[in-house]
Backbone as numpy.savetxt, mean C-alpha at the origin, in Angstrom:
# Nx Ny Nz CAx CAy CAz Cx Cy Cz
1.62 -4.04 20.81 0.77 -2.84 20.81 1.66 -1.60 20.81
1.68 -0.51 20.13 1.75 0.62 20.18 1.79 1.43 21.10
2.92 2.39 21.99 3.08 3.07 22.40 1.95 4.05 22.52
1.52 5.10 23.29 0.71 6.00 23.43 1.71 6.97 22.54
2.76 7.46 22.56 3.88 8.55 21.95 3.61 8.17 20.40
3.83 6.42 19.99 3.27 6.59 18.65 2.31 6.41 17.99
1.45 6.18 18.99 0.17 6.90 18.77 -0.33 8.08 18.42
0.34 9.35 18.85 0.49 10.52 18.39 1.41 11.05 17.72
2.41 10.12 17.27 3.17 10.26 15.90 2.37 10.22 14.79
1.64 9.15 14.74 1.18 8.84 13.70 -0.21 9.32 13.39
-1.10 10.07 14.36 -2.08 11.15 14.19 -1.46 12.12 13.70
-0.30 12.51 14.31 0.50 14.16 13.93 0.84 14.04 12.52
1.52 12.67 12.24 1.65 12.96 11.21 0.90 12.60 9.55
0.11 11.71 10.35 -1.35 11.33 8.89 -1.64 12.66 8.81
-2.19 13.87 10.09 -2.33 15.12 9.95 -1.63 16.25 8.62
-0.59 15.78 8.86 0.65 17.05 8.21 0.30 16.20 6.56
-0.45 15.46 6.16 -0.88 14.56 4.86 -2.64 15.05 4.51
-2.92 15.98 5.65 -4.63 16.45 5.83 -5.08 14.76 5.99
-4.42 13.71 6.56 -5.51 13.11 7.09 -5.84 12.26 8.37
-7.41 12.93 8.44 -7.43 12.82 10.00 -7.87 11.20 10.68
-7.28 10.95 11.37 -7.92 9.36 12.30 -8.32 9.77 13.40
-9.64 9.10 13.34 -10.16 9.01 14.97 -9.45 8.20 16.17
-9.85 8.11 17.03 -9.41 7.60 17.96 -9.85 5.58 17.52
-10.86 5.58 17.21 -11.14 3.97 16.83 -10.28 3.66 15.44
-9.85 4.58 14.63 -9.19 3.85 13.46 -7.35 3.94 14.46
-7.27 4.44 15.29 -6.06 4.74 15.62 -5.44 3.57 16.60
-6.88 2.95 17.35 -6.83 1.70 18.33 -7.09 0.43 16.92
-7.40 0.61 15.66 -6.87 -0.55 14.76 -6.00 -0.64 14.44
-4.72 0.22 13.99 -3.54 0.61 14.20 -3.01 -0.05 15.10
-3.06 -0.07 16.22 -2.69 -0.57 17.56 -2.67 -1.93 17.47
-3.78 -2.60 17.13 -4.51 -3.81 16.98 -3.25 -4.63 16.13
-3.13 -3.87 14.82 -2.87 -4.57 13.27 -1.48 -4.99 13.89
-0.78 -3.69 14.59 0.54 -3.74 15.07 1.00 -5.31 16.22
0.17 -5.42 16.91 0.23 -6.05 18.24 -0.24 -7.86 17.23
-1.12 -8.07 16.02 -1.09 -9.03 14.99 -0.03 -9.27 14.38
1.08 -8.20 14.26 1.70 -8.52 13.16 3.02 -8.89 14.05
3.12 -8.62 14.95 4.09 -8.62 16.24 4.79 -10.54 16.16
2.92 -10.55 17.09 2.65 -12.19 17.17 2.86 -12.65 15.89
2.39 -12.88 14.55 2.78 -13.32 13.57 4.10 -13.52 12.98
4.78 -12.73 13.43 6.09 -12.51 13.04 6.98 -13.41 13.70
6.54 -13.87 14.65 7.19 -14.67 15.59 7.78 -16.21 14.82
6.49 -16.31 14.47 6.45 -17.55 13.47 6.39 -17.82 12.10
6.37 -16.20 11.33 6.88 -16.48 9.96 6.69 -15.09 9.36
7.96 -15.26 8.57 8.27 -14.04 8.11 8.49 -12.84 7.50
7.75 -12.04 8.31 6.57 -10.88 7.35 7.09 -9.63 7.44
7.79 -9.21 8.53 8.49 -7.78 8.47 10.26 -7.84 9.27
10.81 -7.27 8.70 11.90 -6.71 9.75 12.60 -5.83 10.46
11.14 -5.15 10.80 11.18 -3.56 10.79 10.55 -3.75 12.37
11.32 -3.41 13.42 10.97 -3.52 14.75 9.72 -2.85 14.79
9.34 -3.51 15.85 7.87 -2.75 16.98 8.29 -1.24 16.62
9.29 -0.91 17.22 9.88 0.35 17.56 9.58 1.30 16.29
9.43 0.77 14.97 9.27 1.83 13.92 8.27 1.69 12.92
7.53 0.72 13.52 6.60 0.45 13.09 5.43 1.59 11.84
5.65 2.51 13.29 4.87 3.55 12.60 5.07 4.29 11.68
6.49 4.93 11.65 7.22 5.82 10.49 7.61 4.73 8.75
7.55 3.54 9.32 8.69 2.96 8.29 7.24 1.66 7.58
6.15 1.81 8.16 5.17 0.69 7.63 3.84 1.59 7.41
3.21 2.40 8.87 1.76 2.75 8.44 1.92 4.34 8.60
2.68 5.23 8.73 2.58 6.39 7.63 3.16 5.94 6.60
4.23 5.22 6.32 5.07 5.00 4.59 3.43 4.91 3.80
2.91 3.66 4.50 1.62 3.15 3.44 0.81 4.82 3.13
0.44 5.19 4.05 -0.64 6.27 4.43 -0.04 7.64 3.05
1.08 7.00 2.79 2.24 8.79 2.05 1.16 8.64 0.91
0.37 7.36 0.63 -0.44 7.57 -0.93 -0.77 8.45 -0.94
-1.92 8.43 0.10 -3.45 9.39 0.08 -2.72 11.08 -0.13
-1.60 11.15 -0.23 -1.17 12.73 -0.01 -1.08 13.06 -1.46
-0.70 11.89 -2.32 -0.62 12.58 -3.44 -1.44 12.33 -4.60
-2.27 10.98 -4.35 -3.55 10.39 -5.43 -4.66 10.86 -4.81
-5.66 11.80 -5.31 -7.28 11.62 -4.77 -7.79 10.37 -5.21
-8.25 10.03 -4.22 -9.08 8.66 -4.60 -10.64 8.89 -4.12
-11.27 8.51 -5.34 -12.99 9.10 -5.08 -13.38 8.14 -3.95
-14.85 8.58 -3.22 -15.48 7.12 -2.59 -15.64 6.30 -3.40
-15.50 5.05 -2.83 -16.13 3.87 -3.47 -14.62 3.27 -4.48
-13.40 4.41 -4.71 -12.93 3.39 -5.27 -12.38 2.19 -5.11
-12.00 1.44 -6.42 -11.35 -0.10 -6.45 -9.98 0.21 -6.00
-9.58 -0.55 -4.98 -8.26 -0.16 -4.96 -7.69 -1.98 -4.87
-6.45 -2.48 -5.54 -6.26 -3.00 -5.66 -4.07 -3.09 -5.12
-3.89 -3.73 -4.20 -2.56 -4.15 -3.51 -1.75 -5.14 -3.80
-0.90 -4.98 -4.66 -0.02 -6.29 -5.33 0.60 -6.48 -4.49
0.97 -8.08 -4.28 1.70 -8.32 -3.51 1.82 -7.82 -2.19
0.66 -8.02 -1.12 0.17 -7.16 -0.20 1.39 -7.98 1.15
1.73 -8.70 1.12 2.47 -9.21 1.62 2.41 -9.66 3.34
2.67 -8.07 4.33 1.99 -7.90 5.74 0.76 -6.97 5.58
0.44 -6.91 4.95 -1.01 -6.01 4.55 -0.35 -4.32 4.04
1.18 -4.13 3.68 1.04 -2.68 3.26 1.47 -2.76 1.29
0.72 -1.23 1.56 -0.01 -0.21 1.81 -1.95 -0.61 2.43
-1.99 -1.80 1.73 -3.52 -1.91 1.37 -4.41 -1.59 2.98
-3.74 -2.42 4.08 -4.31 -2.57 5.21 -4.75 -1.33 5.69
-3.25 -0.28 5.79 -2.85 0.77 6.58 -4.37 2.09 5.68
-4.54 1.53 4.05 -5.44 2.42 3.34 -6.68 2.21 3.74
-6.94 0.61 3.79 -8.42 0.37 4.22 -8.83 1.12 5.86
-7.55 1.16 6.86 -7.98 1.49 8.01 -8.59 3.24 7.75
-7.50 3.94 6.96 -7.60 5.09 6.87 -8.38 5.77 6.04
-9.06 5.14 4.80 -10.28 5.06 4.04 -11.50 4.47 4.03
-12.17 3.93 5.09 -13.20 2.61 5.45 -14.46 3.13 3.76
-14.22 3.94 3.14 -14.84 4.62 1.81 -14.61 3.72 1.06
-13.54 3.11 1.08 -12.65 2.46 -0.56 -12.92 1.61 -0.45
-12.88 0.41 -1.28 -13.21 -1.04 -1.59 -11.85 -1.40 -1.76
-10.75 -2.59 -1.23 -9.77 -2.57 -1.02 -9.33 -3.96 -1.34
-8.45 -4.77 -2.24 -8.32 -5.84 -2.25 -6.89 -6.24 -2.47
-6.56 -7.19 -1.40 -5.34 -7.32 -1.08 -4.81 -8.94 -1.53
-3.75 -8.74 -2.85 -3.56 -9.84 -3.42 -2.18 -10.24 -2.98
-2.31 -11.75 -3.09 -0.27 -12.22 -2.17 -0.46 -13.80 -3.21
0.73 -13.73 -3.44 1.16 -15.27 -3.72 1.03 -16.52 -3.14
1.61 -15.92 -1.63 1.38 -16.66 -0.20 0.64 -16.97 0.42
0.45 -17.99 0.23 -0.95 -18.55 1.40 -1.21 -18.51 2.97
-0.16 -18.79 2.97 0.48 -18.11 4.50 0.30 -16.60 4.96
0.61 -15.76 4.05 -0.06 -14.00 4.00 -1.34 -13.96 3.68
-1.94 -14.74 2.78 -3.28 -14.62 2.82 -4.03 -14.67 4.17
-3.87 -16.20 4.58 -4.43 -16.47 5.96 -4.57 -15.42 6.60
-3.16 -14.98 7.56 -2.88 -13.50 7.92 -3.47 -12.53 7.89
-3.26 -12.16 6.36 -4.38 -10.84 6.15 -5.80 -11.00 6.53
-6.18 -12.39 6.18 -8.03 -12.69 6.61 -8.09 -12.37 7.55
-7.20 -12.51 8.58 -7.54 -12.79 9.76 -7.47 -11.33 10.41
-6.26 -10.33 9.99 -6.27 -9.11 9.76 -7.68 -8.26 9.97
-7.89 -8.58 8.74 -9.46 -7.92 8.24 -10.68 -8.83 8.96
-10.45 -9.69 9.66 -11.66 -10.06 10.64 -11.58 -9.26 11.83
-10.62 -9.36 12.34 -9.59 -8.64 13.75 -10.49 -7.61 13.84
-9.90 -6.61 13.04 -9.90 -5.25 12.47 -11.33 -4.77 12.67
-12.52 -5.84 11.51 -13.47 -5.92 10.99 -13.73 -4.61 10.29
-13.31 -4.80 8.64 -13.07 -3.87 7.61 -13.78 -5.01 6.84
-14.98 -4.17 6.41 -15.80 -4.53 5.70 -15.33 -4.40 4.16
-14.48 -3.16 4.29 -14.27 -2.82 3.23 -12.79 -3.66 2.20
-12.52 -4.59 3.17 -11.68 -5.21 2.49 -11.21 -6.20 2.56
-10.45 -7.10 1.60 -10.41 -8.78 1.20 -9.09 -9.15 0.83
-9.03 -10.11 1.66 -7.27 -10.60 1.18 -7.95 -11.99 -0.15
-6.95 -12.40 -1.12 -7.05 -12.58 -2.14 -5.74 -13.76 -2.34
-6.06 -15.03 -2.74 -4.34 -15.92 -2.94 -4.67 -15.93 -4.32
-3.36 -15.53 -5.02 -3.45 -15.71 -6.65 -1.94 -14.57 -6.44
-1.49 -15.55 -8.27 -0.68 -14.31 -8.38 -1.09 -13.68 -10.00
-0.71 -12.58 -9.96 -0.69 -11.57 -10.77 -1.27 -11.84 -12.25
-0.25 -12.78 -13.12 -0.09 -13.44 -13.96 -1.24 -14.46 -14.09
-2.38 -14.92 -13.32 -3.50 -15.73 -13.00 -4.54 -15.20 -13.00
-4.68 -13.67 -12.97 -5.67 -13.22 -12.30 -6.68 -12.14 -13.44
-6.25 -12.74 -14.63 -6.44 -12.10 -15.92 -8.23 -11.66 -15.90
-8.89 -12.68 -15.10 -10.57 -11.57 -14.80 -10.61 -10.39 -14.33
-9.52 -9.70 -13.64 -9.71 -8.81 -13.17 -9.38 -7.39 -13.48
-8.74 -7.56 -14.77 -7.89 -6.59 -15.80 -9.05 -5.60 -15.79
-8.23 -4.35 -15.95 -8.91 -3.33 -15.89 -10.09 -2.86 -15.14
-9.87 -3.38 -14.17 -11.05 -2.89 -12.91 -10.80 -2.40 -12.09
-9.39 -1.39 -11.36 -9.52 -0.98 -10.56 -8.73 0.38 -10.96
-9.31 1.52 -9.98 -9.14 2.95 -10.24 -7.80 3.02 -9.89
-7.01 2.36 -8.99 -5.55 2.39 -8.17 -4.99 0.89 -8.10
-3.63 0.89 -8.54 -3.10 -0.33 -8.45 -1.99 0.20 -7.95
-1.61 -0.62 -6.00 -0.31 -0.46 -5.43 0.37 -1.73 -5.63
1.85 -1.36 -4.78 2.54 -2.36 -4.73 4.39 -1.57 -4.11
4.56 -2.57 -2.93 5.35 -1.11 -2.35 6.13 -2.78 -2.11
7.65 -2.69 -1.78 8.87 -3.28 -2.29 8.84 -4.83 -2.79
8.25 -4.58 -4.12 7.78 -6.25 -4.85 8.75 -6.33 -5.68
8.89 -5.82 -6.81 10.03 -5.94 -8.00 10.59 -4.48 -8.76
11.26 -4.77 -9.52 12.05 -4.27 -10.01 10.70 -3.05 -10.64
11.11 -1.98 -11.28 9.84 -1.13 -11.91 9.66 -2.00 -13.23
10.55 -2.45 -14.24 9.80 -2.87 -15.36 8.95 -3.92 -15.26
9.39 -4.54 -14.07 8.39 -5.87 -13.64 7.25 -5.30 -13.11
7.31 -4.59 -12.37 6.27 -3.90 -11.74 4.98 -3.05 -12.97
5.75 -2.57 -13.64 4.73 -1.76 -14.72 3.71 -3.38 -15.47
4.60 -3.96 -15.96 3.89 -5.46 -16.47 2.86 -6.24 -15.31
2.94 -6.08 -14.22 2.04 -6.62 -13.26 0.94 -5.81 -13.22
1.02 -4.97 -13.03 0.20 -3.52 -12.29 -0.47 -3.31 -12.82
-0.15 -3.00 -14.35 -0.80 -1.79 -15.36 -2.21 -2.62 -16.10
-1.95 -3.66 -16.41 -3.16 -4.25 -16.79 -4.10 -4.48 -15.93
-4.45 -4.33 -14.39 -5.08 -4.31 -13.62 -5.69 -2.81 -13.50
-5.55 -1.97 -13.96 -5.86 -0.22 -13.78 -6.56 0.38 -15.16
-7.73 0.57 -14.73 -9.16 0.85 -15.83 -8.18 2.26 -16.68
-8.78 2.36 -18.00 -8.61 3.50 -18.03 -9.08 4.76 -17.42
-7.75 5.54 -17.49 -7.67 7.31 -16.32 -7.21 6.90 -15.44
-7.44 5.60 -14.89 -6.54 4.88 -13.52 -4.98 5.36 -13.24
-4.80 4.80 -11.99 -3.27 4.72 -11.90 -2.50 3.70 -11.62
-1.49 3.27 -11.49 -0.72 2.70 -10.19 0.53 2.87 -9.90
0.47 2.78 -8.57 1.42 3.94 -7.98 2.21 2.31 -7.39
3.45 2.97 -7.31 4.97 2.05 -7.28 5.80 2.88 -6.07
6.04 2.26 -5.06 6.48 2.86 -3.74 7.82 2.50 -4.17
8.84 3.17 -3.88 10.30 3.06 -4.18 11.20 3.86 -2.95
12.27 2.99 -2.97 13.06 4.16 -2.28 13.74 5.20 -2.96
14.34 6.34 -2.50 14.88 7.18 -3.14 15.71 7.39 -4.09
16.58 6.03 -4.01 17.44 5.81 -4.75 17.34 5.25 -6.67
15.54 5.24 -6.65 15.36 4.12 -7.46 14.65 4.87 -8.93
14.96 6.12 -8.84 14.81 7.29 -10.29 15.25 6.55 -11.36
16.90 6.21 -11.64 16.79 5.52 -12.81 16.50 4.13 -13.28
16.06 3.53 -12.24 15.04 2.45 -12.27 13.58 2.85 -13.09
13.08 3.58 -12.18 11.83 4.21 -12.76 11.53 4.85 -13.92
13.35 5.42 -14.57 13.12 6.12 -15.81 13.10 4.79 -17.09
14.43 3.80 -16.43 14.22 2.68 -17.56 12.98 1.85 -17.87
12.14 1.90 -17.11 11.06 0.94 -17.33 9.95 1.91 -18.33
9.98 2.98 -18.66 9.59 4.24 -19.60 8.99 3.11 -20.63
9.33 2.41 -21.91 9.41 1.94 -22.42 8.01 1.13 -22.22
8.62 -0.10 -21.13 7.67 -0.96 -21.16 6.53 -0.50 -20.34
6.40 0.80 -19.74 4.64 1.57 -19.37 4.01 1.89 -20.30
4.90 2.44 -21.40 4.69 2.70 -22.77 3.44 1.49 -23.46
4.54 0.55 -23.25 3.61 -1.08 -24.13 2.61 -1.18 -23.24
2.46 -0.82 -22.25 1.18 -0.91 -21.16 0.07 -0.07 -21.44
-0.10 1.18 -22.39 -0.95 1.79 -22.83 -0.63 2.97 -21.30
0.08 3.29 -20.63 0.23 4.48 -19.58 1.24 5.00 -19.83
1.75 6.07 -18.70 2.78 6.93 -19.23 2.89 7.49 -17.57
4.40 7.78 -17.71 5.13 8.30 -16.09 3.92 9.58 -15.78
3.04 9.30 -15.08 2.28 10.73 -14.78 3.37 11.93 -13.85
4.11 11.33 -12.37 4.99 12.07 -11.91 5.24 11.11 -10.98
6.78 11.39 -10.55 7.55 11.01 -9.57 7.87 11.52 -8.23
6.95 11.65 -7.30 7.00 12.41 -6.30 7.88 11.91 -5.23
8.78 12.72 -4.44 9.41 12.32 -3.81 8.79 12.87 -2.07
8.38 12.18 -1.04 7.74 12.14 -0.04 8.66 12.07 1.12
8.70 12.81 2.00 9.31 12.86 3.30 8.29 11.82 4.39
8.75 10.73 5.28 8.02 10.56 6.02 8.15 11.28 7.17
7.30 11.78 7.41 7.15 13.02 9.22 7.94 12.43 10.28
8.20 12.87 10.90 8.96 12.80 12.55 10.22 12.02 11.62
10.85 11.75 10.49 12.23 11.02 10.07 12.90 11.60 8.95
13.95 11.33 8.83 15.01 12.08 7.86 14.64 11.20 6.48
13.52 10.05 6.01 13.41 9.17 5.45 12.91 9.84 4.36
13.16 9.22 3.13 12.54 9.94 2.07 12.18 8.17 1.10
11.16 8.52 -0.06 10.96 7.52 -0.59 10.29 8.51 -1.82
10.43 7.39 -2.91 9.66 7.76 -4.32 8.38 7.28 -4.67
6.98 7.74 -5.15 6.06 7.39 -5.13 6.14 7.42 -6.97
6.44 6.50 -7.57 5.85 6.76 -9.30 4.54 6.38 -9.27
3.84 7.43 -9.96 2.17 7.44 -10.59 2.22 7.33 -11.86
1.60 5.85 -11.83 2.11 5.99 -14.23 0.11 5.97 -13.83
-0.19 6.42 -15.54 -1.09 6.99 -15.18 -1.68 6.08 -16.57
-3.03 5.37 -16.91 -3.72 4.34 -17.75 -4.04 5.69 -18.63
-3.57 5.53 -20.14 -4.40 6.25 -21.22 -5.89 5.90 -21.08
């Protein structure tokens, strides 16, 4: 469980993003943390201590909402959702969005179900399939994430056929990973999208920086 101190890290700083959590989305937070703790024990989903939980997993996830509007009701769709980020940390902080969280792993699936029972987020579904399988679902969702899965040209080939047209999907990167993001140009290209922008995001209370690419569905 979560500290009371980052507890108000992570209000202060969803804040400084305009977005606000109540006190009940802030005790699911708490919850997801104190799940993923125990889980971890026995197989292996993060390696990012208790201790930073907050800066380095559920504001990182939360940095979306600062720079995509996402209408009510949209599809949002989580590649490779893995410990549930971004998708979890969005469903807590959007209970609006329809949220579906896809993993290879059956083992993360479980997890996440159990996540989203915990939680009880109506608004969202863990999913076992991978990418390459899941060809019913092409072009149905307004947002396609996916935050440290593969390389960007791999990533544009997974993603992009899942994102309706006007859609997006957004590719969490670290800072370092610009000319990564510029070489895969090409194959977003063959995807029918195009680099919308590369925003580079400070996470609050840390010296941390990360890259958000938004390729954007013709």
């Amino acid at each position: 469980m979560i500290s009371h101190d980052q507890m108000t890290a992570l209000r202060d700083g969803a804040a400084e993003w305009g977005i606000t959590l109540s006190e009940a989305q802030l005790d699911a937070f708490s919850i997801y943390s104190t799940l993923l703790e125990d889980q971890n024990r026995v197989m292996n989903l993060t390696r990012i201590p208790l201790a930073e939980i907050v800066p380095l997993h559920f504001l990182d996830s939360l940095s979306i909402l600062s720079i995509v509007p996402l209408e009510r009701g949209a599809r949002i769709l989580d590649l490779g959702s893995g410990a549930g980020f971004p998708g979890i940390p969005l469903a807590i902080a959007r209970p609006d969005l329809n949220i579906t969280l896809l993993d290879a792993t059956n083992k993360k699936v479980i997890f996440l179900q159990t996540v989203v029972e915990k939680l009880a987020l109506p608004n969202c579904r863990a999913v076992h399939g991978r990418a390459e399988e899941m060809a019913d679902r092409k072009g149905q969702y307004a947002c396609v994430t996916a935050r440290a899965v593969a390389s960007m040209d791999k990533l544009a080939g997974w993603m992009l056929p899942f994102v309706k047209k006007g859609g997006v999907a957004v590719a969490m990167k670290s800072s370092q990973a610009t000319a990564e993001i510029e070489s895969a140009r090409k194959v977003i290209q063959q995807q029918g999208a195009f680099i919308e922008s590369v925003e580079q995001i400070s996470i609050p209370g840390t010296d941390i920086t990360r890259l958000l690419a938004v390729l954007r569905k013709r």
